[in-house]
N, C-alpha and C positions, 0 to 999 in steps of 0.2 A: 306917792302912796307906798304906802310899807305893808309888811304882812302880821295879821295879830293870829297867835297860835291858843288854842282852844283846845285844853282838856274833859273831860269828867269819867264820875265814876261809874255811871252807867253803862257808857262805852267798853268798861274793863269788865262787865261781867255784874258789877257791885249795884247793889240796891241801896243806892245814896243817893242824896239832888248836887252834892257836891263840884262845882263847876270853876274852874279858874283859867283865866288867858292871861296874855302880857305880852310883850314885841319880843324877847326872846324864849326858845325852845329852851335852854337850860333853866330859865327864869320859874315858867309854868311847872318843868319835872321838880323843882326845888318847892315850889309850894304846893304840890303834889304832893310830894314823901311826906311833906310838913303834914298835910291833910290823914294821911294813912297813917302814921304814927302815933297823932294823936288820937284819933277819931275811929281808926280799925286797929288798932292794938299791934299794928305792924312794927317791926322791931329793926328787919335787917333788910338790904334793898342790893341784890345784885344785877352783874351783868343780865342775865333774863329778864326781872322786873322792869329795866327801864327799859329793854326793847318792848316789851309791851306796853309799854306805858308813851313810847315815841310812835309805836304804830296805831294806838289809838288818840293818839296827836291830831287835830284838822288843822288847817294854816287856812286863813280865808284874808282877804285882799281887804285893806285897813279903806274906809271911804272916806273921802275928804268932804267936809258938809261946805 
């Protein structure tokens, strides 16, 4: 079992349904910026954005069916 990490924008404050996971943490923050750039008009993304953006990160335990 591996771990699937789960972002969204609710979690950051944002009143969006916008929601993305995938098996890597870099993975999710990259279609994350991708989300905020198109869709919130966000332009520039520094060290502070992605700490908030890792601590409203969940990581929940992948289930094998």
């Amino acid at each position: 079992m591996g771990k699937i990490y789960v972002i969204n924008c609710r979690d950051a404050g944002v009143d969006c349904d916008f929601q993305t996971s995938g098996a890597s943490k870099e993975d999710v923050l990259r279609r994350c910026a991708q989300h905020a750039t198109t869709n919130h008009g966000m332009k520039a993304f520094g060290p502070e954005l992605y700490a908030k953006m890792r601590a409203c990160m969940k990581e929940i335990e992948e289930i094998e069916a």
